[in-house]
C-alpha positions as CSV (number, residue, x, y, z in Angstrom):
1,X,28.9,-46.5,12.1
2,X,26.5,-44.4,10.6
3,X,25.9,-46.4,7.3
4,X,22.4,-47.7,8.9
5,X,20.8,-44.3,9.8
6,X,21.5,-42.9,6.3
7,X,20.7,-46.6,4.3
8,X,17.0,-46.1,5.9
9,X,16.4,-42.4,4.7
10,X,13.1,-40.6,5.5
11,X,9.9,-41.5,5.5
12,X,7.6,-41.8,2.9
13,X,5.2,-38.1,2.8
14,X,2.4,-38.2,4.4
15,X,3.1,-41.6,6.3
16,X,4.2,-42.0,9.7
17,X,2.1,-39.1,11.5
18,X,-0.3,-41.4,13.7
19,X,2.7,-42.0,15.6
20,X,2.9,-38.5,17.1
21,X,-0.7,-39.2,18.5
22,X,-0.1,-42.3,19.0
23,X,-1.5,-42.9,23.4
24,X,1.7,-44.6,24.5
25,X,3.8,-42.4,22.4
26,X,2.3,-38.6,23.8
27,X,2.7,-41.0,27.6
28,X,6.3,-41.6,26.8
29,X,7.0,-38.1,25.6
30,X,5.2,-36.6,28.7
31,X,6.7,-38.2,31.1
32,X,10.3,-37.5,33.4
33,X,11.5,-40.8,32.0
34,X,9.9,-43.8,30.1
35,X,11.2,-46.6,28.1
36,X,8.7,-47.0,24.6
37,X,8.9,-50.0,22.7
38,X,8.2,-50.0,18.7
39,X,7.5,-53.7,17.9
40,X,6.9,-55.1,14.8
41,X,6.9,-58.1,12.7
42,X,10.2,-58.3,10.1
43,X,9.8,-55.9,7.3
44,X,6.9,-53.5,9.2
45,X,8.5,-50.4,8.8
46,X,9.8,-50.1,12.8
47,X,12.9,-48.6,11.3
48,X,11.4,-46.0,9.3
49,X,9.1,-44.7,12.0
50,X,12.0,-44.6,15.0
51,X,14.0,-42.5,11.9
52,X,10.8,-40.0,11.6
53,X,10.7,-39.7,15.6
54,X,14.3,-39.0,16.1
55,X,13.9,-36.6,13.3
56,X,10.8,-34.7,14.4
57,X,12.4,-34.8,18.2
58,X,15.1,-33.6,17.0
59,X,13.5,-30.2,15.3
60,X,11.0,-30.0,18.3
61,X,13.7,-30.2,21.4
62,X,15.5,-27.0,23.4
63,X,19.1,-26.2,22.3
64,X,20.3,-27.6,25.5
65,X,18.6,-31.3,25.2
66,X,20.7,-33.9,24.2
67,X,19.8,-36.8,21.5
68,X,21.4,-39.9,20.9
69,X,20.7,-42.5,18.6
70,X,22.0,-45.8,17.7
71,X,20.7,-48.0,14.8
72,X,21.3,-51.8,14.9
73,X,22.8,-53.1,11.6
74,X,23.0,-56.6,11.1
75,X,24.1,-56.9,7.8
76,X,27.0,-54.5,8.7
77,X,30.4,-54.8,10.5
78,X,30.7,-56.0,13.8
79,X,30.6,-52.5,15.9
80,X,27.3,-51.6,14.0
81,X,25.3,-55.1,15.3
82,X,26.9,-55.6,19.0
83,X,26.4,-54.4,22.2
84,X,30.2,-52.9,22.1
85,X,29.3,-50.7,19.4
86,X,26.1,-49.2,20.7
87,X,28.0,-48.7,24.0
88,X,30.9,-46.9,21.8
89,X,28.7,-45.1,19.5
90,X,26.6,-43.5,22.5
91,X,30.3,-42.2,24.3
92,X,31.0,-40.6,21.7
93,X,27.9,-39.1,20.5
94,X,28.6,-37.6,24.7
95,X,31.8,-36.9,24.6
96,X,31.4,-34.6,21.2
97,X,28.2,-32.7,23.3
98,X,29.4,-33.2,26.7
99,X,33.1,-33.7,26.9
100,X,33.1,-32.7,30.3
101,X,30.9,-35.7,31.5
102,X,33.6,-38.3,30.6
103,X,36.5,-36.9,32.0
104,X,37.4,-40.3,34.1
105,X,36.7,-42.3,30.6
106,X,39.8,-39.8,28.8
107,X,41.8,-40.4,31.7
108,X,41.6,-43.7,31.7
109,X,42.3,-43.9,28.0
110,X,45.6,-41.8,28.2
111,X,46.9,-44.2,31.3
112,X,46.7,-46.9,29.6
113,X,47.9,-45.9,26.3
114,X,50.9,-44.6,28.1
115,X,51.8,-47.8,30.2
116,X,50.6,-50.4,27.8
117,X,50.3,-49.1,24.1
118,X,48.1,-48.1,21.4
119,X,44.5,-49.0,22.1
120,X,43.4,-51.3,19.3
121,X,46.6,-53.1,18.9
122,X,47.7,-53.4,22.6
123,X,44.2,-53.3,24.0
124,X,40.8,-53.3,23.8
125,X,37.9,-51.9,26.0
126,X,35.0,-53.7,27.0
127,X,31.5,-53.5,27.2
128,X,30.7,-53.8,30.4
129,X,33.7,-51.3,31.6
130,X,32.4,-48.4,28.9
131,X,28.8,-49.2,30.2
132,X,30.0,-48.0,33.8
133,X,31.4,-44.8,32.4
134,X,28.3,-44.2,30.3
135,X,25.8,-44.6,33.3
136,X,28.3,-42.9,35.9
137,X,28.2,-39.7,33.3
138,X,24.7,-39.7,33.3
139,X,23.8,-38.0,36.1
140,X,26.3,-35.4,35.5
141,X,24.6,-35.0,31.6
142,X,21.0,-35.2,32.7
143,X,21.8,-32.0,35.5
144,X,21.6,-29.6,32.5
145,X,20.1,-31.8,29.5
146,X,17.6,-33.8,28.7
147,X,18.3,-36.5,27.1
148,X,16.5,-38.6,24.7
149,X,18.0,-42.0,23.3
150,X,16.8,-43.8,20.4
151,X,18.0,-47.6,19.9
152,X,17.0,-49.3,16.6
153,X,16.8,-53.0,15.5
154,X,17.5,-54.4,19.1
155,X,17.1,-57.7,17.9
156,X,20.0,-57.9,15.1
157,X,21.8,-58.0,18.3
158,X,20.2,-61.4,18.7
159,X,17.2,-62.3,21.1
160,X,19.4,-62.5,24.5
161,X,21.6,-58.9,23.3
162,X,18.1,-57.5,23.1
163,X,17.1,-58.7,26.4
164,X,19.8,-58.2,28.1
165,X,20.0,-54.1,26.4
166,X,16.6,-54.0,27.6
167,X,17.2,-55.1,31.1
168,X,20.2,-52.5,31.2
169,X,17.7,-49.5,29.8
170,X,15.5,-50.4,32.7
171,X,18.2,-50.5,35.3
172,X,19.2,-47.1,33.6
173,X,15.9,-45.4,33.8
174,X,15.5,-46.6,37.7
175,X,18.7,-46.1,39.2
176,X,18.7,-41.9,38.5
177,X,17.6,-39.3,41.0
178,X,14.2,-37.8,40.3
179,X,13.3,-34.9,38.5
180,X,15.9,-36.0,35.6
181,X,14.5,-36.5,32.2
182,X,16.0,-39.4,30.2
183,X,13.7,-41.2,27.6
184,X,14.6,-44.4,25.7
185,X,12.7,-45.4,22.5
186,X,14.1,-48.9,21.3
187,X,12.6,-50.8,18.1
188,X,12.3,-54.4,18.2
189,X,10.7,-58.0,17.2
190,X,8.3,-59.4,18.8
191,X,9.8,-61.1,21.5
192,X,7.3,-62.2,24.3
193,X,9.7,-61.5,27.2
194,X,10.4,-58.1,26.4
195,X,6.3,-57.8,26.8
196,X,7.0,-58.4,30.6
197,X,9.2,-55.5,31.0
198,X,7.9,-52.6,28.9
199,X,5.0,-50.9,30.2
200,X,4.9,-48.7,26.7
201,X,4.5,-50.5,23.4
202,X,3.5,-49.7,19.9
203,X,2.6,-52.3,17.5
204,X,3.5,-51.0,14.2
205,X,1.5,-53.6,12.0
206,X,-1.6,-52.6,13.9
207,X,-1.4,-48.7,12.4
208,X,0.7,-48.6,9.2
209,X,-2.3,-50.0,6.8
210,X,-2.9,-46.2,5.5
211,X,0.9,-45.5,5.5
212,X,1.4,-49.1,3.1
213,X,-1.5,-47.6,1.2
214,X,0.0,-43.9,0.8
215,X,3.4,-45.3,0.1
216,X,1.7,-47.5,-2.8
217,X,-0.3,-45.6,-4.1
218,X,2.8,-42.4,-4.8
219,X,4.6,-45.3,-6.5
220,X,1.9,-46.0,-8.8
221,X,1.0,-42.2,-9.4
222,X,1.7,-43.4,-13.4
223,X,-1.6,-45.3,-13.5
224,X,-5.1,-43.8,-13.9
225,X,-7.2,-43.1,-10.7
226,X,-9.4,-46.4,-10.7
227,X,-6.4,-48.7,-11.8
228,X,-4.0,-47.2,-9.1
229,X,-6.9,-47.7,-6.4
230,X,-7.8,-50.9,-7.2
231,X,-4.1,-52.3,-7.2
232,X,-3.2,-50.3,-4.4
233,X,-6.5,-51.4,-2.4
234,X,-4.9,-55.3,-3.4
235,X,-1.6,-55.1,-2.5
236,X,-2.3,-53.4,0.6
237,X,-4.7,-55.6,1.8
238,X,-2.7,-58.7,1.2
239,X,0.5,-57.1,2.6
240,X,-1.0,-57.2,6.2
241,X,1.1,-54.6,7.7
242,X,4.5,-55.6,5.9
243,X,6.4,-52.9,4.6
244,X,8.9,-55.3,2.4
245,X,6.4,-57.2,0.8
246,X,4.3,-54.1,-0.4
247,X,7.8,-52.4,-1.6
248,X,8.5,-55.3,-3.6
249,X,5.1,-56.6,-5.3
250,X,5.2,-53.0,-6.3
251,X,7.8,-53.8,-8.0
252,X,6.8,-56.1,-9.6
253,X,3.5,-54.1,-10.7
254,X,5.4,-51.8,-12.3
255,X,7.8,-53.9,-13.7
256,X,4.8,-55.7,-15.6
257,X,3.3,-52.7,-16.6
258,X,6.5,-51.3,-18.9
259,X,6.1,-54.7,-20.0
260,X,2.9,-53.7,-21.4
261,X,0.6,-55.6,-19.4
262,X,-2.9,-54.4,-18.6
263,X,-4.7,-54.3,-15.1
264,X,-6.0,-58.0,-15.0
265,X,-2.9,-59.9,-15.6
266,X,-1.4,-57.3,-13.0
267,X,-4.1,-58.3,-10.7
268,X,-4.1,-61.9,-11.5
269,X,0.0,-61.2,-10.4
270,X,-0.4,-59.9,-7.6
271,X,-2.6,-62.5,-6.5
272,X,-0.3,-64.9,-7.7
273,X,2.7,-63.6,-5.2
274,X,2.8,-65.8,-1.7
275,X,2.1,-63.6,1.6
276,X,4.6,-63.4,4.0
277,X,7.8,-62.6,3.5
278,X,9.4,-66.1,3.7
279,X,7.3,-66.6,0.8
280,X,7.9,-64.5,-1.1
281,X,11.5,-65.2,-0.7
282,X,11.0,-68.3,-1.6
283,X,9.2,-67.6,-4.5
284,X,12.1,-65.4,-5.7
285,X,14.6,-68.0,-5.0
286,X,12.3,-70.7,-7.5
287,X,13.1,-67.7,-10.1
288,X,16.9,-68.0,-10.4
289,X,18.0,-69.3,-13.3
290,X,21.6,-69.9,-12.6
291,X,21.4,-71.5,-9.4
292,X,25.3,-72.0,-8.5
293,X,25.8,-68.2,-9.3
294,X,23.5,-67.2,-7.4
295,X,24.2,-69.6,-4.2
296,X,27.7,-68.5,-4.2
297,X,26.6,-65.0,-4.3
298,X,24.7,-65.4,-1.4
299,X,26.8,-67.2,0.7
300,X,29.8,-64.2,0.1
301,X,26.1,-61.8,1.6
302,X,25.5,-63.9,4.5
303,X,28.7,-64.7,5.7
304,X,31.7,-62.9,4.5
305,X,33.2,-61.5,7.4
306,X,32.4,-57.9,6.7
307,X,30.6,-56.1,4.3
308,X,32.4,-56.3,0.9
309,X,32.8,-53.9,-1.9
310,X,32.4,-55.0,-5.2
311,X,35.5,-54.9,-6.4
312,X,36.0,-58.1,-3.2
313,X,33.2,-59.9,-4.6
314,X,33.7,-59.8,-8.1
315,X,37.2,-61.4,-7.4
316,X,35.6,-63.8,-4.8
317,X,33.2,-64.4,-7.5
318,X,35.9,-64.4,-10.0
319,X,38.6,-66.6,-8.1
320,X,36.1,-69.3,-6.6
321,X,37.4,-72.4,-4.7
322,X,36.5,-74.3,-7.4
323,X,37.7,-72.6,-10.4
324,X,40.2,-74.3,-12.5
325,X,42.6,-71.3,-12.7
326,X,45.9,-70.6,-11.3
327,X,46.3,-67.2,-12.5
328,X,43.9,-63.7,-12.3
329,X,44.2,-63.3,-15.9
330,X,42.7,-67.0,-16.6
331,X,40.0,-65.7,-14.6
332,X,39.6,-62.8,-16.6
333,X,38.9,-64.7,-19.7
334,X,36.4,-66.8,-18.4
335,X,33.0,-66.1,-19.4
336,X,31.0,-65.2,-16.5
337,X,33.9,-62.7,-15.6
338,X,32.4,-58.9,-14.4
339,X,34.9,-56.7,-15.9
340,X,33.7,-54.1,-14.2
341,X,31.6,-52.5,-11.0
342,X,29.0,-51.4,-13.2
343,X,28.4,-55.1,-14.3
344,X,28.9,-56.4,-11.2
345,X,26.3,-54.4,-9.9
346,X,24.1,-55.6,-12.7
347,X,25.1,-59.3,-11.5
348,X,24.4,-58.8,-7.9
349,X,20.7,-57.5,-8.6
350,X,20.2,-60.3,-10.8
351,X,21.8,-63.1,-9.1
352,X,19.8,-62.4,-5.7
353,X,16.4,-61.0,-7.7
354,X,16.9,-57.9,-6.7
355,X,17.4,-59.0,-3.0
356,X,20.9,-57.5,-2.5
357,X,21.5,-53.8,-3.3
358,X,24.8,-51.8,-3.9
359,X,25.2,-49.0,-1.1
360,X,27.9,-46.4,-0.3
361,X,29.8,-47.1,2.8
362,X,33.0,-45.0,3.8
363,X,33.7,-43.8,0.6
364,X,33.0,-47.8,-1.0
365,X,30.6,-49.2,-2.4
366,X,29.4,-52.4,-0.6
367,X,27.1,-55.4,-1.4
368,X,24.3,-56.5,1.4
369,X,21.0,-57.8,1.3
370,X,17.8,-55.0,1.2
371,X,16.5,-56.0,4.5
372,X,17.7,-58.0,8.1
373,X,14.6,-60.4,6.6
374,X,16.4,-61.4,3.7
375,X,19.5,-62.6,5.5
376,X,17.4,-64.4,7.9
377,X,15.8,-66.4,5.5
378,X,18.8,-67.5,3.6
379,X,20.5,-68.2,6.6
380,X,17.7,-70.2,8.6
381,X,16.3,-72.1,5.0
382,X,17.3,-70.3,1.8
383,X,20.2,-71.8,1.2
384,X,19.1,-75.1,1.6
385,X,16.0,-74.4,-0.8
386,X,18.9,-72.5,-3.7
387,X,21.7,-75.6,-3.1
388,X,18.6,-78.3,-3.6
389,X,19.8,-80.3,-0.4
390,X,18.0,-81.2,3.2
391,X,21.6,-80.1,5.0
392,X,20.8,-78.7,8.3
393,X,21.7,-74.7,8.8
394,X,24.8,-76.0,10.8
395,X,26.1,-77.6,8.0
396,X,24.6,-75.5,4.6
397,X,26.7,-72.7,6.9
398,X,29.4,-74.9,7.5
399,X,29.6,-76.0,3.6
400,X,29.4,-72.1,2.7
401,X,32.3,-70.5,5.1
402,X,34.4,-73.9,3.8
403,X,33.9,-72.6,0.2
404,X,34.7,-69.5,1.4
405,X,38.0,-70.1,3.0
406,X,39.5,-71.9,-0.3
407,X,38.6,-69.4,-2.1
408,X,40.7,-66.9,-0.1
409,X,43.3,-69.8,-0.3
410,X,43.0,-69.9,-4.1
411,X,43.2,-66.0,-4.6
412,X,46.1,-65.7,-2.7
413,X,47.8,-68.6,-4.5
414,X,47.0,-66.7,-7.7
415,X,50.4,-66.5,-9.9
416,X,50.0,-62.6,-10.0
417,X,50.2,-62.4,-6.5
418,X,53.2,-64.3,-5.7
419,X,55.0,-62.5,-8.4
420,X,54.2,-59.1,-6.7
421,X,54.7,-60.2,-3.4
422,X,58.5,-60.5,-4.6
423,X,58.5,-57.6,-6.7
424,X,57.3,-55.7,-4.0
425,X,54.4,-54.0,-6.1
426,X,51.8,-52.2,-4.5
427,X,49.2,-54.9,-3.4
428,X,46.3,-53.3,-2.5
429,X,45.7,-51.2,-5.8
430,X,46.3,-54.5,-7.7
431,X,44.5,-57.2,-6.0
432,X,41.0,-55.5,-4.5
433,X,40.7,-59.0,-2.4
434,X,43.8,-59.8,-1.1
435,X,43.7,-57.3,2.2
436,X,39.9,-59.9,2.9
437,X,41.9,-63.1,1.9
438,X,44.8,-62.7,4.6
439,X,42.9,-61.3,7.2
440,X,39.8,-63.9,7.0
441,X,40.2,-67.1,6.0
442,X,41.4,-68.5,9.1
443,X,37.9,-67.1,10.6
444,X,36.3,-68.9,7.6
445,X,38.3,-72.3,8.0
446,X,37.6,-72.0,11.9
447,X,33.6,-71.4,11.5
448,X,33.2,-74.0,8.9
449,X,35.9,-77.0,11.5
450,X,32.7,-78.3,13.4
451,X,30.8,-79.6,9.9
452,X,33.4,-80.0,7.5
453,X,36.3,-81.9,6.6
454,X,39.4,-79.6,6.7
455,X,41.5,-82.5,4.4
456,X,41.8,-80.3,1.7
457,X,41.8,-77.1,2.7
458,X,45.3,-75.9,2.3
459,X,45.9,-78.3,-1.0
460,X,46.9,-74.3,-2.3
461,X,49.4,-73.7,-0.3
462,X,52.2,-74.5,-2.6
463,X,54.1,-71.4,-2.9
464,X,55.4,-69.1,-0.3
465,X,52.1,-67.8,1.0
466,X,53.2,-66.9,4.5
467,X,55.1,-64.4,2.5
468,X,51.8,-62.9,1.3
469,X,50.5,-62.8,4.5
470,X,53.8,-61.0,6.7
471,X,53.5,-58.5,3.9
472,X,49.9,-57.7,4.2
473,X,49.8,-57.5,8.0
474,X,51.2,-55.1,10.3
475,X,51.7,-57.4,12.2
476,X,53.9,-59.4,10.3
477,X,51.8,-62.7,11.6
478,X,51.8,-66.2,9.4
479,X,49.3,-68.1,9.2
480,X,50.7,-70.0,11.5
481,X,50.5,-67.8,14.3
482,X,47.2,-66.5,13.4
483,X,46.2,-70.4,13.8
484,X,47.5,-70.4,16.6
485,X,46.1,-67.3,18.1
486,X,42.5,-68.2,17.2
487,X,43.0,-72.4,18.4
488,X,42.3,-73.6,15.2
489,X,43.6,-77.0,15.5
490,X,43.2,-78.7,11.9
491,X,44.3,-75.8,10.2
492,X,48.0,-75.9,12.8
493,X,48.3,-79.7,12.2
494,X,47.9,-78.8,7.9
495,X,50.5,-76.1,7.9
496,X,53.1,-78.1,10.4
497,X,52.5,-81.1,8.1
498,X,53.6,-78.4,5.3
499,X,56.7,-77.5,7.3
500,X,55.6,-74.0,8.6
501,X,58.3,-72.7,10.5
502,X,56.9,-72.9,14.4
503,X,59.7,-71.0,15.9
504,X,59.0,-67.8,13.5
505,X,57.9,-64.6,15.3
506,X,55.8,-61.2,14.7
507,X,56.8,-57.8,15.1
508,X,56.6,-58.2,19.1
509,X,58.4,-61.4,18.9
510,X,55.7,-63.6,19.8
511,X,55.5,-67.5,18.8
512,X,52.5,-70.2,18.0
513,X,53.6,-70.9,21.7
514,X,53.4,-67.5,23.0
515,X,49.4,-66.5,20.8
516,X,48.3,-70.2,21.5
517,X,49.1,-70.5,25.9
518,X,47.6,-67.7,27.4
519,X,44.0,-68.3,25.5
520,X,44.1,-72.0,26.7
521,X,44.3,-73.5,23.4
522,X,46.2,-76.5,25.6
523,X,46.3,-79.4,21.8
524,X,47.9,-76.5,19.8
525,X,50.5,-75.3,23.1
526,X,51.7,-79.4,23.0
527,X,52.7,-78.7,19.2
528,X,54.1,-75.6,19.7
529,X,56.6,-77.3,22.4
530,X,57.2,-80.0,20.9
531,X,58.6,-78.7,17.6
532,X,59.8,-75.6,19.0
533,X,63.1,-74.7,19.8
């Protein structure tokens, strides 16, 4: 959960310090309570700057204050870009400062892991009930603390999360006694209805022209005085308040000049890049020379159901729906094979242009894009522009989780894994992708139904793979029953067509029947009865 707030690190020196003056910011820190707004266009910097304020509030508060933070990651797992996991995250930021607060939230948690089971397998809390335990503890909290909240990236919750966050900040802010002191600084888009609602806003593209300026100017400390002013003067004028697009023409700049090239053809260059970020993007995505490489690479960034480590992708890479392989050591010899991290890191940066990074995460390293901007403009039109087609996004995304789904079909039907699967080896150690494979390419099949033909989907299901999958799972669910559970109706019909056993059970003894009735799934219930004992 806190793979965002380290990814952004600290700000560049000497930037950032307006802020502190900043009207609406010295209002907002003045005040009992306030709600401040950072807005920004894509790529502005909003993150950076609500990272220096929570650092410099953080050396400048009393002992007894209390600060939370929670940065939106939408490019990360599902608890760090949903309203769920900001809820989460903020309990137990409280509960490690204030367990006290929250005693009826540990209550509850022991009742109902002693009558019903182990929360995460047996149950699952929900928003709205942790949001009722956060705002009943905060009167208790704000009685000896002040408490200062910082929220960033509202909208890679998506436009209605955000408003709907906002709306509860408000409601939050108005319903507490007076003479507490609770202050919420959120980061956001520009998203006109949010302007209806928040008294206190900073536009960030409006003040960061000297910050772009200092932050360009450090990087190009190599060139003499009047060269590094006149680029800089260039490429901060034509980055018009954008962050991202200064940080990468300057790299660009400087990738020219260890190429030897002097200050005009650098100039004429930088002139030469699109403004904008979509752009620019786009401009990037004309430079890719192998096109299918680098589509499939993105697709496994936009759309693979987590964040996955390299050692996933280079086998997702590796083991492709339509490779001609049936065994991992085929796909070894093949000649775009990565053998290793270190030249699968080397193929990620040039694949994407340098628009997907490697980054620690929980002791792995994963693969994601270097900014929210990057996925957005795959998803909404770069894939389109990469795959050379005029599909809508419904169907370029529905094309790209079908890929993705037989190739989790395809690595699991590798002839390695069947072989360990009755060997009993150890799996994970052996086959980095086969914990992804098992677990997501039902969601994959299921996301890409609506668009595209599921005909041939499970044409690699040949061998014993339910075996693969009761082995993987703790659950000891086929993918049967994990059809079933999630109503995916083409994919039920292919495996009963392929004899899956309908009567088998999981660990709790539950059916298709019993996963498909209670969540309505009403087509996939008539099979279930039908065939079932």
């Amino acid at each position: 959960m806190l793979d965002r707030f380290e990814d952004i690190g600290c700000a560049a020196e000497g930037t950032c310090l307006w802020l502190l003056q900043h009207k609406s910011y010295r209002r907002w820190t003045d005040c009992d309570r306030g709600l401040l707004w950072i807005k920004g266009k894509p790529g502005s910097g909003k993150s950076t700057l609500l990272r220096y304020a929570y650092d410099k509030m953080k050396s400048n508060i009393r002992k007894e204050d209390l600060i939370l933070n929670f940065f939106f990651h939408g490019r990360g797992a599902d608890l760090q870009k949903t309203p769920l996991g900001l809820i989460r995250s903020l309990l137990h930021q409280v509960l490690e400062q204030v367990p006290g607060a929250l005693q009826d939230l540990v209550a509850k948690h022991k009742q109902r892991c002693d009558s019903v089971g182990k929360e995460g397998d047996k149950w699952h809390w929900h928003a709205n009930e942790l949001q009722r335990f956060f705002r009943s503890s905060l009167p208790t909290v704000l009685k000896s603390h002040h408490v200062w909240l910082f929220v960033d990236a509202l909208d890679e919750c998506g436009e209605e999360g955000a408003v709907d966050l906002v709306q509860e900040f408000e409601s939050l802010l108005q319903g507490l006694p007076t003479g507490l002191q609770f202050h919420i600084c959120f980061t956001c888009r520009h998203y006109p209805i949010l302007a209806l609602n928040c008294e206190l806003k900073i536009c960030v593209e409006d003040r960061n022209k000297s910050d772009i300026s200092t932050y360009v100017e450090a990087r190009l400390a190599k060139f003499d005085a009047p060269t590094r002013s006149a680029i800089s003067n260039l490429v901060t004028t034509r980055a018009s308040g954008i962050f991202m697009w200064a940080h990468l023409v300057v790299k660009r700049v400087l990738k020219l000049e260890r190429e030897g090239e002097g200050f005009k053809r650098i100039e004429e260059a930088v002139y030469a890049i699109p403004q904008g970020l979509d752009e620019l993007y786009r401009n990037l995505v004309g430079s890719m020379n192998d096109r299918l490489a680098s589509l499939k690479l993105i697709q496994w960034i936009c759309f693979a159901t987590r964040p996955l480590s390299l050692d996933e992708l280079r086998w997702a890479m590796a083991a492709d729906a339509d490779c001609p392989h049936k065994s991992l050591h085929q796909c070894q010899s093949a000649a775009d094979y990565a053998k290793d991290s270190g030249m699968m890191e080397r193929k990620v940066k040039t694949l994407s242009c340098g628009l997907a990074e490697v980054v620690e995460s929980s002791n792995a390293q994963v693969v994601q894009f270097i900014h929210q901007s990057v996925k957005d403009f795959f998803v909404d039109k770069g894939l389109s522009a990469l795959d050379g087609n005029l599909r809508t996004i419904e169907t370029e995304t529905g094309v790209a989780h079908y890929r993705m789904s037989r190739t989790c079909i395809r690595y699991l039907a590798m002839e390695e894994v069947a072989q360990s699967i009755a060997s009993n080896h150890h799996l994970e150690a052996e086959f980095p992708l086969l914990r992804y494979a098992t677990m997501s390419w039902i969601a994959h099949a299921k996301h890409s139904e609506a668009k595209v033909s599921q005909e041939n989907l499970l044409d690699d299901f040949h061998w014993p793979l339910e075996d693969v999958v009761r082995t993987w799972n703790v659950h000891r669910r086929t993918p049967l029953l994990y059809a079933a559970e999630r109503g995916h109706e083409t994919v039920v019909q292919e495996l009963l067509l392929k004899k899956a056993d309908v009567n088998v059970q999981d660990i709790i003894g539950a059916t298709a029947l019993h996963w498909a009735a209670p969540r309505g799934h009403k087509t996939i219930w008539g099979y279930a009865i039908s065939l079932g004992n």
